[in-house]
N, C-alpha and C positions, 0 to 999 in steps of 0.2 A: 504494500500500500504506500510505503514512503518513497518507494524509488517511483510508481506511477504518478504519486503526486508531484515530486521534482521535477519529473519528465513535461506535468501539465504546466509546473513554474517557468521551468525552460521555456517551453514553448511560448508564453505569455508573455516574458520579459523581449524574446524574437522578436514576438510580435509586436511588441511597442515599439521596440528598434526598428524594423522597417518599415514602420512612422515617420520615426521619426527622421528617417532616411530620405521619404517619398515626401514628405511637408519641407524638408532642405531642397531637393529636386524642383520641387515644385514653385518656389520661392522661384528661385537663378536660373533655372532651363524653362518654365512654363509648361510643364507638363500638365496634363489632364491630372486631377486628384477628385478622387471619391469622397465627399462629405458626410460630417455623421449628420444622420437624418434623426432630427427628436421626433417624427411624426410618428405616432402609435397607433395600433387598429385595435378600438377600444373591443369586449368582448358583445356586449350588445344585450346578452340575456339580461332578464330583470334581476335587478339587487347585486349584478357579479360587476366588481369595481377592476376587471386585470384590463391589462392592455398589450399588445402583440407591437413586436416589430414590422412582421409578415404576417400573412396572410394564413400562409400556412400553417404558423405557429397557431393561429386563433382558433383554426380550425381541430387541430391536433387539441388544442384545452378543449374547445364544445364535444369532441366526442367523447372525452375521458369524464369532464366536469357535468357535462349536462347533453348526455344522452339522446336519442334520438329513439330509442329503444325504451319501450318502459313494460312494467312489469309486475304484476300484482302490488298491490303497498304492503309493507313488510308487517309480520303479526308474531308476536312472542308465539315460537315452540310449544304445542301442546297437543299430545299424543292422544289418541282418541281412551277413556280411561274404560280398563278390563273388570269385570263383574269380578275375579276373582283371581289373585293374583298366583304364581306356579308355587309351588309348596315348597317354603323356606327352609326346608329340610337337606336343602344342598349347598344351602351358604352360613345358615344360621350359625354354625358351630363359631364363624370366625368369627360373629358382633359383638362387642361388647354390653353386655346385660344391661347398661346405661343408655345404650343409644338408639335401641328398639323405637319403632313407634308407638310402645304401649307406653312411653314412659314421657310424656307431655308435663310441663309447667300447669300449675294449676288455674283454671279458668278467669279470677281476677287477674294474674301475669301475662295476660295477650288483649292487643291491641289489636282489631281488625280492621282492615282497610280495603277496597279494590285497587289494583293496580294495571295500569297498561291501558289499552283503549278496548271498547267493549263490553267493560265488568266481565272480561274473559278468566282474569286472575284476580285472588284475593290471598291479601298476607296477614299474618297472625305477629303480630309484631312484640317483642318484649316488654315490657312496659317498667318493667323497673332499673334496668341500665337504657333508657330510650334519649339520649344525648341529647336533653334538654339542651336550652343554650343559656347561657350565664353574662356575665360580665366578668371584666378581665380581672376583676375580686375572688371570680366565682360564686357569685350572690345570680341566681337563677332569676329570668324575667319571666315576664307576663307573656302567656301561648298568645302567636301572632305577631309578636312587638318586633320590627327591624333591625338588622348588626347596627350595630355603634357605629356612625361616620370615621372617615380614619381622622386623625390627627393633624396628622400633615397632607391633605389634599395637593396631588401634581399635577400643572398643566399637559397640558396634550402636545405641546411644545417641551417637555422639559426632556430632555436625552441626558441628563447625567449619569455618567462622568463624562458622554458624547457630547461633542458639540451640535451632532445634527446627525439625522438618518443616515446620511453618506457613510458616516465615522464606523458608526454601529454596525453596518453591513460591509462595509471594509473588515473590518476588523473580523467579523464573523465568517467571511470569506477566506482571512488570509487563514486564520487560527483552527475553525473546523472544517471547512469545504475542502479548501486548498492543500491545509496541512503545511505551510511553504516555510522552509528553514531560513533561518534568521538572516542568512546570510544572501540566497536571496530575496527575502521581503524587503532590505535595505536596499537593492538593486535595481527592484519595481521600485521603490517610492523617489529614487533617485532619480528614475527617468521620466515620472509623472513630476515630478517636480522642472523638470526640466521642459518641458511643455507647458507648463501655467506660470512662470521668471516673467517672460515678458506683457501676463498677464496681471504680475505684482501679488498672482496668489500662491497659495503651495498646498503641498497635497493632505490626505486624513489627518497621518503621524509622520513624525520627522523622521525615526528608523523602529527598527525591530525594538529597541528598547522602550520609547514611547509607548509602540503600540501593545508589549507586556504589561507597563507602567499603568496604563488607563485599564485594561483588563480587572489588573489588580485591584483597582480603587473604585470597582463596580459593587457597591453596597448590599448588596442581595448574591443570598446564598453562599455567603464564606461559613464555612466551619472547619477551622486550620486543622491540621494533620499534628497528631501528639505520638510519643514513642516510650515503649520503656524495653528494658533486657531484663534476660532470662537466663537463669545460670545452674547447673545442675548442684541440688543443694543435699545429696545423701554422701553419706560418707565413703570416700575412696579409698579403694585398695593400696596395701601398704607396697612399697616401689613402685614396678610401673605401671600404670593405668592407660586408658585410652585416652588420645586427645580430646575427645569431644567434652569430656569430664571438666575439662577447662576453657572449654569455650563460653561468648556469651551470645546471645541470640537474641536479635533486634525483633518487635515487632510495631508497624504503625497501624496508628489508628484514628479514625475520626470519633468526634463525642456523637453517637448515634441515640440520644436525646435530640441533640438538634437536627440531625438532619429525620427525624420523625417528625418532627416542628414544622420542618421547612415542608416536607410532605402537605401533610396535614393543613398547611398556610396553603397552600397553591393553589389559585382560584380557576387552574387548567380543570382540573379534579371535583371541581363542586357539585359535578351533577354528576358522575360519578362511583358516586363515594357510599358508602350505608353506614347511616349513624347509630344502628342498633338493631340485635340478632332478629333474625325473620323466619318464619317459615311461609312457603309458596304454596298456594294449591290454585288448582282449576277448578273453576266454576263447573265446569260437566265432568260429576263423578266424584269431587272433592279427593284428586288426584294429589300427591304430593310432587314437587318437583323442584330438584336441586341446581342453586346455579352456580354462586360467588360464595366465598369462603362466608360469608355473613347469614346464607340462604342454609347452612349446616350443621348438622347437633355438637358440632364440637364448638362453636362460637355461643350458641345457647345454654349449653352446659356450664362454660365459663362464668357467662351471664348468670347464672343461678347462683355459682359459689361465691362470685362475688359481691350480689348483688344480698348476700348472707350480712354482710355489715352496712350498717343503716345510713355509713358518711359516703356511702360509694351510689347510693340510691340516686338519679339523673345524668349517671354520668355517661361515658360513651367509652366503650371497651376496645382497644386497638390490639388489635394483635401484632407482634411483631414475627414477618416474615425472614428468615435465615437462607445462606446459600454459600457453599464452599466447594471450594475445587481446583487441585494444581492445573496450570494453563505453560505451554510450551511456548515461548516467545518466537525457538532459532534453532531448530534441528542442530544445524552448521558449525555455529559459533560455541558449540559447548554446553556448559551447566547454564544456564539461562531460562530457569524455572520460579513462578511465581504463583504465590497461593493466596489468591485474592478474596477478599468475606464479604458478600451483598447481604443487603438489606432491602425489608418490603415492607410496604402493612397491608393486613388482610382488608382493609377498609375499602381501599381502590377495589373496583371490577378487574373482572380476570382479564378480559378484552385490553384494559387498559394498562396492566402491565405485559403483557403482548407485546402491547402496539409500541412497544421504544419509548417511550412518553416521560424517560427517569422517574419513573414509580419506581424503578430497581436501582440502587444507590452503591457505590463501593464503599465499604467503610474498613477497610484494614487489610493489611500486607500479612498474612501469619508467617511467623518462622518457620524454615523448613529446615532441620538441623543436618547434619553429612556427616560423612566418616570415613575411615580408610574402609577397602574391602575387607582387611582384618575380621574389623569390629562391626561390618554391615549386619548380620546376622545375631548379634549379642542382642543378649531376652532384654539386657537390662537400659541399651542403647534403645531396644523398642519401644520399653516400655516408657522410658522419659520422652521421647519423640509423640508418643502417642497422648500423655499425661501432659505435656508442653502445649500442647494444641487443644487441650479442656481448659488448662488454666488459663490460656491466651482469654480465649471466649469468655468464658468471667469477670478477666480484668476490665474487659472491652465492653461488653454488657454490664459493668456495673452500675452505672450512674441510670437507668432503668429502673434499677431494683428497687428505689425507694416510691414510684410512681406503680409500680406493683399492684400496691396496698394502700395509700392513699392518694386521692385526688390531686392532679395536679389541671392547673388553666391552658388552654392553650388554645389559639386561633385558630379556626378554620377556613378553606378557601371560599366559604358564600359569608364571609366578613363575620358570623359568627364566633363567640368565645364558648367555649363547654370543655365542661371537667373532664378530662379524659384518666381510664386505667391501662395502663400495660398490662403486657402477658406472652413468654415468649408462647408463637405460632409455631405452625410447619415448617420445616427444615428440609430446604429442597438439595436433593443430594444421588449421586449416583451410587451403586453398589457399593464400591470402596470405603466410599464416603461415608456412607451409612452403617460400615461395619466398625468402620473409627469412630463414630458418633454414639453409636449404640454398646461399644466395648465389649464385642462379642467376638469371636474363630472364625475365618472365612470358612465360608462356603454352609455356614448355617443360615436360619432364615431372621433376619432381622423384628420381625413381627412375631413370631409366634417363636411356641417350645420346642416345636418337629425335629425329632432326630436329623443330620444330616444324609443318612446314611440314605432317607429313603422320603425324600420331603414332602409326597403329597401321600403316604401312607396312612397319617394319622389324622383323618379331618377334627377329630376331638381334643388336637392338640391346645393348650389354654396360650390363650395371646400372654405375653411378655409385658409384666407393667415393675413401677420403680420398687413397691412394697414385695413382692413379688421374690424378686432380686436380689432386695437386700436381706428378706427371710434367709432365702439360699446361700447366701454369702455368709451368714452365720451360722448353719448348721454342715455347710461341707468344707472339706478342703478345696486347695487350687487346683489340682487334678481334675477333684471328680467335676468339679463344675465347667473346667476345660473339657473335656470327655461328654458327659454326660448331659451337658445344656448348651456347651459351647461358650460361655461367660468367663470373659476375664478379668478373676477378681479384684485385682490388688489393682485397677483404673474405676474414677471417678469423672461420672460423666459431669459435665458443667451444669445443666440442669439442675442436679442436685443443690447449686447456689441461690433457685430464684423458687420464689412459690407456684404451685399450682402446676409444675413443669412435669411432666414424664417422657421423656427421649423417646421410648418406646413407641407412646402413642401421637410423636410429632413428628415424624420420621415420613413426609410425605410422598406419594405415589412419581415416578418418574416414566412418563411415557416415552421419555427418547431412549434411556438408556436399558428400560426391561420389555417395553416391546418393539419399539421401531427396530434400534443397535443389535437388540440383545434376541428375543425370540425371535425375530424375523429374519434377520440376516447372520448372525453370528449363530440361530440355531439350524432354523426352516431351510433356510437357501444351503446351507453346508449341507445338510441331510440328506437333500433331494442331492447335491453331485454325490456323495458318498454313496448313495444308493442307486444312481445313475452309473456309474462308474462298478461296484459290485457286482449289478445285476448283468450287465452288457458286454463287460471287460474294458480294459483301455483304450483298444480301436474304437471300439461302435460306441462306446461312452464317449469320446473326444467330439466324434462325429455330431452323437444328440444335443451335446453341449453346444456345440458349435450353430447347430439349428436352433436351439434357444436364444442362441445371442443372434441369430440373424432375426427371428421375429421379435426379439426386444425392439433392433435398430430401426426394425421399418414398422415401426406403430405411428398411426398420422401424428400430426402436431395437436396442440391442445393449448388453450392458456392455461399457463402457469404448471405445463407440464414438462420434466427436464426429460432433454432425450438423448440417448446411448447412442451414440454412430457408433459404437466397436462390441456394442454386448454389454455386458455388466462385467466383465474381465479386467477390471483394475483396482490395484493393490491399497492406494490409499480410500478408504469409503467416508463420506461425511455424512451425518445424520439426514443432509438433504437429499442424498442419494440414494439411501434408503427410503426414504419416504416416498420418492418418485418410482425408484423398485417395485414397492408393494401396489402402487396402481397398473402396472402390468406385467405384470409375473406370471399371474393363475393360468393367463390367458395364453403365455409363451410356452407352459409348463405342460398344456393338456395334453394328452396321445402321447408322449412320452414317462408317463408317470401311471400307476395302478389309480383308479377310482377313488380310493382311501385316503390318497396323499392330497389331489385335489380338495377331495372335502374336508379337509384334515385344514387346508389352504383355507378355502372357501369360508371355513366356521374363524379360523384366526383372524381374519381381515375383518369379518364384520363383528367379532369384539371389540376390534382395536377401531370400528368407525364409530360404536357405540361408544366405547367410553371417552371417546376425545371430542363427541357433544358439546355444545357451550351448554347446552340445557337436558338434562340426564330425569326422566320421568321415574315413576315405582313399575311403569311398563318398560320402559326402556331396561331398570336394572333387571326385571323378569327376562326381557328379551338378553343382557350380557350375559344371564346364569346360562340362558340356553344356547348359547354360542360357545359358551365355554365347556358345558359339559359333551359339546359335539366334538370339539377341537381334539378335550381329552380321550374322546372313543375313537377317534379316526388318527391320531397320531399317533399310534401303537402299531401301527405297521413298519413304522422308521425300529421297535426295536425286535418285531417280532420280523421281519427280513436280516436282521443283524447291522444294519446301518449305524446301530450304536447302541449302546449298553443298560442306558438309565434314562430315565429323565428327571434324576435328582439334582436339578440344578437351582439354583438361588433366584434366575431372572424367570423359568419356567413358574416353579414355584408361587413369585410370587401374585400369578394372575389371579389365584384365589384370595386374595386380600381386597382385589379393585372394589367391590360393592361394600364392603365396611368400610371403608377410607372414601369411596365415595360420599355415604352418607355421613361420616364424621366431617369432609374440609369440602364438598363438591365438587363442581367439573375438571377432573384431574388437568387440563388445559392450562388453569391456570398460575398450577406451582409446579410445571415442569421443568425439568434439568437444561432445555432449549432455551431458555430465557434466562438463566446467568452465562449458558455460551454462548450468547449473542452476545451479552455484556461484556465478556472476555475480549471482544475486537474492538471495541471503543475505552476501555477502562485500563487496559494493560496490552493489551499489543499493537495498537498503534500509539501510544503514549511509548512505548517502548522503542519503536520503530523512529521516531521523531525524535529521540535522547542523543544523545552523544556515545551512549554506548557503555561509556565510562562512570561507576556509580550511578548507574540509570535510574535506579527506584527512586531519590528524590527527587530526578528532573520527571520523573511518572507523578509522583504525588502533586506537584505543581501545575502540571499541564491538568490532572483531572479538579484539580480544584478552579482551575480556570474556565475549567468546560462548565463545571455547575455555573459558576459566577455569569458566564456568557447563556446560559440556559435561562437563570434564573433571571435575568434583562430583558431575554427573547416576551417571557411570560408576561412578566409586568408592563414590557411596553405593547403587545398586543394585547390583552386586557383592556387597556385605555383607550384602544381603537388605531393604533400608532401604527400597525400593520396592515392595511386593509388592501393596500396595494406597492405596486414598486416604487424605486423610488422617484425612478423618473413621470411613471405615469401622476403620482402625487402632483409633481410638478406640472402638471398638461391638464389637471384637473380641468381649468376654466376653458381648453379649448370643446368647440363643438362635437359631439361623434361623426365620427365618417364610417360610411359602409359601403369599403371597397373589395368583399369578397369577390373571386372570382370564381364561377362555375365551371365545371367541366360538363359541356351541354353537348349532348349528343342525340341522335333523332333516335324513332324506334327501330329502322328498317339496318343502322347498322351496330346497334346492338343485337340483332335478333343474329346479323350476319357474325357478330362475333361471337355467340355462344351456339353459334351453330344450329339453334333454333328457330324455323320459320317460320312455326305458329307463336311466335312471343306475340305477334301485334293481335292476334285473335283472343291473347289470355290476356291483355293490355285494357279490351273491349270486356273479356268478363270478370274482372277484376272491378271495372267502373260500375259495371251493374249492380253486384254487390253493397255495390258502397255508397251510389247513389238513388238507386231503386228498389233496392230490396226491402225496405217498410213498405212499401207499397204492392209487392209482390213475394207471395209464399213460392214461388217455384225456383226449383236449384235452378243454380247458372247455366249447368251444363244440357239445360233443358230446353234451356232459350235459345232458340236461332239467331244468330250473329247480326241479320238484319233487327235483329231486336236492343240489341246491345248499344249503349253510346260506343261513338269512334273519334279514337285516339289518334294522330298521324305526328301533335308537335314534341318538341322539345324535351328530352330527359337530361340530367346529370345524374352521373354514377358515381358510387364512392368505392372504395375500396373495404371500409369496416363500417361497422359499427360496436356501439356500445351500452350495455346492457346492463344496470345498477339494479342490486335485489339484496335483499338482508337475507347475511349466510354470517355469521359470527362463528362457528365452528371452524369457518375456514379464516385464511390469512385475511385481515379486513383492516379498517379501521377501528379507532376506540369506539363509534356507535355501532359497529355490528356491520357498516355497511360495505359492500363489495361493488367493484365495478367492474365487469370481463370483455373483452375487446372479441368480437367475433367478425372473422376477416375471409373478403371473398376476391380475392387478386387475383391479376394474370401471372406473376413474377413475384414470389415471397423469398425474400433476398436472394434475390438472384440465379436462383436454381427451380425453383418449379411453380407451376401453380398453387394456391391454398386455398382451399374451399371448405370452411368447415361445421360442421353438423350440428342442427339444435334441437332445443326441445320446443314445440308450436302450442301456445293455448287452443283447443278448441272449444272452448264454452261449454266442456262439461263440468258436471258437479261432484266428478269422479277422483279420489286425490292420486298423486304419486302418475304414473307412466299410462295409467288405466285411462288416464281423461286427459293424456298429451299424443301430438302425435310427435314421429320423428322426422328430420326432414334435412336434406344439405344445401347450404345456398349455395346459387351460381351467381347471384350478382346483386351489388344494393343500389337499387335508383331511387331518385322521385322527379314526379311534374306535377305540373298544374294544370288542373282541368276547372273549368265552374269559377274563378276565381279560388281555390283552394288546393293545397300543397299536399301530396300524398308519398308518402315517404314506403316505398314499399319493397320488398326482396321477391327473388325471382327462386323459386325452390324446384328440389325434385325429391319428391317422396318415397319413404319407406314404411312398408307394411311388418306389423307384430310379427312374429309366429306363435302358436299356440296360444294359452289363455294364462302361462305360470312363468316362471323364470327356469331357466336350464337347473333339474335338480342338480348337477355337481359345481358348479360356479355360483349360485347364486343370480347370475346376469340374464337380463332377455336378451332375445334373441330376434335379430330384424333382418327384413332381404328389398330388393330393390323393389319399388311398385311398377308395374307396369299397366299401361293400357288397351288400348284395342290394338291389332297386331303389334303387338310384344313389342311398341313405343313407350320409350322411359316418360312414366308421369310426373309434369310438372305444373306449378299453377303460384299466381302469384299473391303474397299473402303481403297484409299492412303489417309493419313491422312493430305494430302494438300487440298483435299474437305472438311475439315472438319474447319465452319465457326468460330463456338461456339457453347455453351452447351444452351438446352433449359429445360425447367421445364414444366412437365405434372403435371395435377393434374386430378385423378377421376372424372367423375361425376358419382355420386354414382347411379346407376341405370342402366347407358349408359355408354357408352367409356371414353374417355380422353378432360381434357380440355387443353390448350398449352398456359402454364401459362403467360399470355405477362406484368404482372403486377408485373412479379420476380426482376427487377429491368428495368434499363432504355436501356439500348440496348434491352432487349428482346424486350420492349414496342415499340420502333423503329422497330422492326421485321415483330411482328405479330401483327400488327395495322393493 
């Protein structure tokens, strides 16, 4: 990332240079020069204040910004509710006796409310931690009454410590965009300066040091960076000992009081946000349904015990969310390993620590101590390494601890003051991770008691809590409890410092690393070549392999779907690659593989679309039991063919925990292991990457504290309305709009000639009828003779995409849930071939899911104008269902081409208001189409 960003510095600094090369020319020879033009093409739709250089540009925002394409209005997730639910005799053993739904707050402790539009949902809300709002005494006001004015009101002019917009977006260009080292930022402002000398002005900042300088003295969002060491303090062996016995170990940290403060303060967040534990149900059926860490029994539970002491009564319960995990900076360059500690609070929506939005904070560097290879292996070097990284956590969390237990005041982002309690949350963490958190033996299960030996033998194993533990710990030795429970006694988890904590039970769900990483590709994809390769031998194994990876490669395009040109035959894998994997795998893998393994597939995948839901019903968990207990009957052929020996593995294992932990923290989504490694590329590897190299960790603490600083600017001056548009366009406000789009207008007769279609102009004519005669006539179109029809002869423009905006929050989105998918009908899609690709059509039934869509491919997006009015409409050619069910071994329907009277491809042309979203075919190599519902998570809602 720093060498691409130098690269884009270089280029930039060129390109002033031959500026200012071409303005000297220009001057003494008279050469022709190219003016900058301030004229802008404003965007035009109502309420959008952007402005375009080009044409194009304008056009490229309308299709992304405001759609052409539209699509049901978005409606919260709610599963039609089941008279009776599958019999909890296949999960129950793992719940905890507290979290059942027999065991509700009692009926004065809920607040009921509807929620959402409809009176489709209604919430039971807490009532006694319900985060009244206060004053900044903490003296609670009157229901209704307005925040407090601030204090210091800012103008809408005030840019400090900027002098103006320019400064601020300079600066935010050079520092996060750009990333541009110091040495050349002093190079740019040397030769912008050099261009405004005889205009007696000069540029943002005077060099690199300025523009740190002003960085700095950005008043919002400092929370300096503190440090202390760590020195091993038991007694050493008499002569020699190991070095590490003498070393000290640095750890930094920020005060994570305030930056829950600053959280908490951010008016980014104010709608957001839940100020007090809820439960959800549906109106039809009185369904329960879990969304945000606030929506689940483990935040209500909380609320009960605390809400146990009478000083804690109005206040608003924050959880504090946890995240660790060593991060590789540099293969290359050596030991260059850093172990970075996020923070969260469960208050934010899941969506919205997702979405990048700094709901996820760095707050500490942990030590990571070394050794010679000697002493890598020494119990007692483990055990201080392991015991150094409890006590770290403590030291760091301390200043929390007294907010615990009583009320502390603090700001909210809707201007709001209310008492808020701490509490550490979920602890989002990988395998590893969690087996140092939890201070247990690899390869046992972090959650529960289960032998290792055989981990889904014992469904009646009892979960793992702190009392539990320390019973054990005083009745055995270190042996048997290493042997016999996998507990390693003589470590103390940090929890044990704060109240209300149990490791065990906050030890949250990680979907990248135990199903994307871990059972899909590290188990599934390995199994099927080990058993590929057993069953066949090496030649004809190589062979099938190699046919897998040809139907990986040539699966059509898709948005947002990554594609293999060589197979999936490459050594380094990234979570995102997995995740792209598992939408077309089933489909590459069928006829090479027994029936077993498919369905084995088939059940895995629509686990893993169930529980990575934004919104998780008590049908939906009914539906994960029985995904799960399919998975389990159909993947016993991996050991009953010999492909491998056990499936007593820790990431297998722990599928059977997802519905407890569901209804304990809700939509596993949003305290996955994905979301502090994304953090990882902005918090420490490119802060890394931009150092010197030399003692780099405090030039990393500096750059991230600069980045909140410049974050926490961005907020407050959009807030105030400081952002609404660029900065040039700000400036051009007063001139008039101009609307110079230019059309791409073409007739009917040689569009019909370019798609090869010579009844277009005839479907052109019953396309019109439709649309402007049909209230006035019941009879299909195609019943009408042509001389019946309006005729069409003038004018089209054709596009190339369109764009299609629908609330899908399960899938990659925004903080509102909302998605935008570009669906693309070109002659040339980068340069190599046509793209044409496939959607899903409303037809106005009242059918849900695929039963009441049809499927269909564009060939082209036009509109004209007939009547005075603009009809924006796509040119399709249809395909027909097969059967009445989905393929029993995939799961997937299954579709073939439509045809008409002598076996002519039917097409016909539809308003592109029928048109839902894009769907994804995939071959089946032999037969027709499969309709790929495992492309990502709307489809899988689709075509389920």
């Amino acid at each position: 990332m720093w060498r691409r960003a130098s690269g884009w510095s270089l280029a930039l600094i060129f390109f002033i240079f031959l500026l200012a090369i071409v303005a000297y020319m220009s001057e003494n020879m008279q050469l022709p020069q190219r003016q900058f033009n301030a004229f802008q093409v404003p965007c035009g739709h109502a309420g959008c204040k952007r402005y375009f250089k080009t044409t194009a540009g304008r056009t490229k925002h309308v299709l992304s910004a405001h759609p052409i394409v539209s699509s049901p209005p978005p409606e919260d997730h709610v599963n039609n509710p089941v008279d009776q639910l599958q019999d909890d005799a296949d999960f129950s053993n793992f719940l905890d006796p507290a979290s059942g739904e027999s065991r509700s707050s009692p009926s004065p402790h809920v607040h009921t409310e509807f929620y959402g539009p409809g009176d489709k949902l209604y919430r039971n809300y807490h009532t006694l931690l319900d985060g009244h709002p206060c004053d900044k005494h903490g003296n609670f006001l009157p229901d209704g009454m307005p925040p407090p004015p601030t204090t210091e009101p800012k103008s809408c002019n005030d840019w400090t410590p900027f002098r103006n917009r320019v400064k601020f977006e300079t600066a935010e260009f050079l520092y996060i965009q750009n990333q541009m080292p110091a040495n050349q930022a002093d190079r740019l402002l040397n030769l912008w300066a050099t261009t405004l000398l005889k205009h007696g002005e000069s540029p943002p900042f005077a060099d690199h040091q300025d523009l740190y300088a002003t960085i700095d003295s950005i008043p919002l969002g400092e929370v300096k960076w503190q440090g202390f060491s760590c020195t091993y303090s038991d007694e050493k062996p008499d002569g020699s000992y190991p070095p590490w016995m003498d070393g000290s170990y640095d750890v930094w940290y920020r005060d994570p009081r305030e930056v829950v403060r600053n959280m908490l303060a951010n008016p980014a967040y104010s709608d957001e946000m839940d100020y007090r534990p809820y439960r959800e149900y549906s109106t039809d059926g009185d369904e329960r349904q879990f969304r945000d860490l606030m929506s689940a029994d483990w935040a209500w539970e909380q609320a009960d015990i605390i809400a146990g002491d009478p000083e804690t009564l109005g206040s608003t319960f924050v959880p504090i969310i946890l995240g660790s995990d060593k991060t590789t900076v540099s293969v290359a360059t050596g030991n260059n390993e850093y172990y970075p500690l996020y923070l969260s609070i469960g208050n934010v929506h899941n969506n919205v620590r997702r979405a990048h939005r700094d709901a996820v904070a760095i707050i500490g560097f942990l030590a990571m101590p070394k050794t010679t290879k000697e002493y890598a292996q020494d119990p007692r070097f483990r055990a201080f390494r392991r015991q150094l990284f409890h006590c770290s956590l403590s030291r760091i969390l301390n200043t929390l601890k007294s907010g615990m237990t009583k009320p502390k005041v603090a700001k909210f982002g809707d201007g709001h003051f209310r008492r808020v309690i701490y509490g550490l949350g979920p602890y989002i963490a990988d395998y590893e991770e969690q087996v140092l958190l939890a201070c247990i033996v690899r390869h046992w299960c972090t959650r529960c008691c289960t032998n290792r030996k055989d981990l889904d033998a014992d469904l009646d194993a009892l979960l793992r809590c702190r009392d539990h533990t320390e019973a054990l710990v005083d009745a055995g030795t270190y042996a048997q409890l290493w042997l016999e429970f996998g507990i390693i006694s003589d470590l103390v988890p940090f929890t044990n410092d704060f109240p209300r904590a149990d490791i065990y039970r906050l030890i949250a769900l990680d979907l990248l690393h135990q199903i994307i990483k871990g059972a899909f590709k590290d188990h599934l994809v390995s199994w099927v070549e080990i058993y590929i390769m057993q069953t066949h031998g090496k030649r004809d194994g190589l062979r099938i392999l190699d046919d897998i990876d040809h139907r990986i490669a040539a699966v059509a395009s898709f948005a947002g779907l990554r594609r293999f040109p060589q197979g999936r035959g490459f050594k380094q894998w990234t979570g995102d690659d997995s995740k792209a994997l598992m939408k077309v795998y089933l489909a590459a893998i069928e006829g090479h593989v027994p029936q077993a393994i498919v369905r084995a597939f088939r059940a895995f995948l629509e686990f893993c679309y169930l529980v990575r839901r934004n919104t998780i019903t008590e049908s939906t968990l009914a539906e994960i039991q029985d995904a799960l207990s399919r998975y389990h009957q159909h993947r016993t052929i991996f050991v009953e063919s010999g492909a491998i020996t056990t499936f007593s593995l820790p990431r297998q294992h722990s599928l059977v925990h997802y519905i407890y932990l569901i209804r304990q923290f809700g939509a596993p989504n949003g305290l996955c292991s994905s979301i502090t490694e994304s953090k990882h590329i902005k918090a420490v590897k490119e802060p890394w990457r931009r150092s010197s190299k030399y003692n780099a960790l405090g030039q990393m603490l500096v750059t991230n504290q600069r980045l909140d600083k410049l974050a926490a600017a961005r907020v407050d001056f959009a807030n105030r309305g400081m952002l609404d548009s660029t900065c040039l366009a700000a400036e051009l406000e007063a001139l008039a709009p101009h609307d110079t789009e230019r059309n791409r207008a073409r007739n009917v007769l040689a569009l019909a000639e370019e798609l090869n279609l010579p009844r277009f102009p005839d479907l052109i004519r019953r396309f019109l009828f439709e649309q402007t005669c049909r209230p006035d006539d019941d009879r299909d179109s195609v019943e009408i003779p042509l001389a019946g029809c309006p005729r069409f002869e003038g004018q089209i423009s054709v596009f190339n995409s369109a764009s299609s905006r629908f609330y899908a929050p399960s899938d990659i989105s925004g903080i509102g849930g909302m998605r935008v998918e570009h669906i693309r009908a070109c002659p040339l899609w980068r340069n190599e071939a046509p793209r044409n690709d496939c959607i899903f059509i409303n037809i106005g039934s009242s059918t849900e899911g695929i039963r009441g869509l049809e499927v269909a491919r564009v060939c082209a997006f036009f509109s004209f104008k007939y009547g005075g009015e603009i009809f924006p409409c796509a040119i399709v050619r249809w395909f027909d269902v097969i059967g009445d069910s989905p393929d029993e071994d995939t799961g997937m329907w299954m579709v073939r081409p439509a045809y008409g009277a002598n076996r002519a491809p039917l097409h016909s042309i539809v308003h592109v208001e029928t048109i839902y979203c894009a769907a994804h075919l995939i071959p089946i190599y032999g037969t027709p189409y499969y309709v790929n519902k495992y492309v990502d998570h709307h489809a899988f809602e689709i075509a389920s």
